[in-house]
N, C-alpha and C positions, 0 to 999 in steps of 0.2 A: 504494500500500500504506500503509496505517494499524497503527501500532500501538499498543496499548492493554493498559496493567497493572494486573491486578486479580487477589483473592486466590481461587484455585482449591484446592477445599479447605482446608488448613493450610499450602498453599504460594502463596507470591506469587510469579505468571507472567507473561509476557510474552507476548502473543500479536499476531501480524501477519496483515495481514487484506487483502483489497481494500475500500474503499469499500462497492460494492455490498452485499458482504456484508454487514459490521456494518451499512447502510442497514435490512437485510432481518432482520437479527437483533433490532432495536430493536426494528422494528416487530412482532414477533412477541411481544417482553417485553410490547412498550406493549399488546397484546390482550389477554395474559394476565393485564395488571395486577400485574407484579412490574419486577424491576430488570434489566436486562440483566444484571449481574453473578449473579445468580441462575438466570437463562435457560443459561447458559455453565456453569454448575455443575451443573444439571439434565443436560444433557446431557453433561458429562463423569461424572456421578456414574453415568450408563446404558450408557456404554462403557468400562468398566475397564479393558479391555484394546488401547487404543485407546495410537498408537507416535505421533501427532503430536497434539494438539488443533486446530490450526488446519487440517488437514484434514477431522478429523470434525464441523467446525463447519459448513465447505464443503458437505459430502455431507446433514449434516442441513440447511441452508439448502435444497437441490435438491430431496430426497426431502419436504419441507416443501410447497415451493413446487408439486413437483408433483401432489402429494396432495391442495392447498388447489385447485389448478387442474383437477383432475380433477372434484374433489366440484361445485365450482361451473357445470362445463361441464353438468355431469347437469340440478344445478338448471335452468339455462339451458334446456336443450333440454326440460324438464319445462316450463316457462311458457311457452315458443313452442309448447308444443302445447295449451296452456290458453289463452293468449292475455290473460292476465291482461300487460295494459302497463305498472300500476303496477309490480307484484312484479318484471317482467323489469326496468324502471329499477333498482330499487334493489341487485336482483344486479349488474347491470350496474356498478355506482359500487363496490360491495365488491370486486370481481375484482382481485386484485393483477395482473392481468397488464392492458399496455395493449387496452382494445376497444373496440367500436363497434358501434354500432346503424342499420342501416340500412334506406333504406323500399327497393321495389322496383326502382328506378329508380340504386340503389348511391348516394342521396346522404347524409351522414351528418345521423341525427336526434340523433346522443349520442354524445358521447366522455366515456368516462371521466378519470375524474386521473390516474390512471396513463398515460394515450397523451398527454395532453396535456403530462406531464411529461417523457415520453418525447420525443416531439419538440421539446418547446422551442415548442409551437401557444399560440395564446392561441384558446380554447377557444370564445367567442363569433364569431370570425374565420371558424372551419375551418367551422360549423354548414351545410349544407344545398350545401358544395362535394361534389362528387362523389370517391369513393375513387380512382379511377382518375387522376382528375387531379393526386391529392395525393400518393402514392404506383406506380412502377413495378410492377406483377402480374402474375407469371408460373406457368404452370401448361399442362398438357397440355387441350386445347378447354374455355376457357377461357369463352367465352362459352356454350357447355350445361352447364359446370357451374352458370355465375349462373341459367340458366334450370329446371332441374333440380332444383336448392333452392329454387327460388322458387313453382313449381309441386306442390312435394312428392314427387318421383319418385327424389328424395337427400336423406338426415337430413342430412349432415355433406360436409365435403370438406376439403382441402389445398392452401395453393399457397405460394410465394414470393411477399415484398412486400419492394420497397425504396424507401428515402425518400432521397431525396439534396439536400440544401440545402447552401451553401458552405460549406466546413472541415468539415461532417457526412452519412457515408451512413450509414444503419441497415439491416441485411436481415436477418430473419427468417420462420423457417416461420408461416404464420399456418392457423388454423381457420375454415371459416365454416358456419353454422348455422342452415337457412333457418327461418325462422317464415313462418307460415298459410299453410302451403302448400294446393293442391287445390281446394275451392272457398270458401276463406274470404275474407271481403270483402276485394275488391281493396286496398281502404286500409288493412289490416292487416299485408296483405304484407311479407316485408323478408328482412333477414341480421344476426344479430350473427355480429362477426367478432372475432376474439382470436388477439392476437401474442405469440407462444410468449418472452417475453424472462424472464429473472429478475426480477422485482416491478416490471416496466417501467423499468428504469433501465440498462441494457445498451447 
């Protein structure tokens, strides 16, 4: 827990936070091109009626993070049916959450910052390892879902992933999201996949 004082409205407050958060709240000032202390004001100034601020900072950090995550899964899944490889890269790097690109075969073609920060990978390292060997995946027939997304017979699917290295496990819901499925060129083939974490720092 971090805390941090700054003047909210005409009152100077104190506010305590986890990490993550204010992590998540910067970087949402730094988008909008104002001051953190202004982002924290904004939002207190829209719940008047609001009994902790450090709570409604929380809930707008989630409802933020899940609304930045939704809008961008659409995009996602709009470019894997376009098959535009550029466009889906640079979604891909914008996504606060951590993910991944992968060809058909589940080996990773792109990790974003966010997964790489997430794990603690160095980024050039993890390239062209396969998901499965780098993370634990568990899920109900698990091998027709890879198949099924890959073929086009599934937009989307669900499963558990965990990453276990010494002193750190990470397990989260994760998304995967087949691109060219059906008959599009075999080399097009893939899955971006996206771990459901807070701005990838969980």
């Amino acid at each position: 827990m971090i805390r941090k004082t700054m003047r909210i409205g005409e009152v100077r407050t104190s506010i305590k936070l986890e990490t993550e958060f204010w992590s998540y709240l910067k970087e949402v000032a730094d988008q909008r091109g104002i001051r953190l202390s202004a982002l924290i004001n904004d939002v207190a100034a829209a719940t008047p009626d609001r009994t902790n601020l450090a709570s409604t900072l929380r809930t707008f950090s989630l409802v933020h993070a899940r609304l930045r995550s939704s809008t961008l899964q659409s995009e996602l899944e709009r470019l894997s049916l376009a098959g535009n490889s550029n466009d889906l890269a640079r979604v891909l790097e914008a996504c606060p959450l951590p993910s991944l690109l992968l060809d058909a075969e589940r080996q990773i073609k792109q990790l974003n910052r966010a997964f790489a920060l997430w794990l603690n990978l160095d980024p050039k390292a993890t390239l062209g390892k396969r998901l499965d060997n780098i993370m634990i995946l568990r899920g109900p027939n698990m091998n027709e879902m890879w198949s099924s997304l890959v073929d086009g017979r599934l937009g989307r699917a669900g499963f558990n992933a965990t990453y276990v290295s010494p002193g750190k496990v990470r397990t989260c819901q994760a998304l995967a999201i087949g691109l060219g499925g059906g008959q599009a060129d075999p080399q097009r083939r893939g899955y971006v996949v996206m771990f459901e974490t807070l701005s990838g720092r969980t």
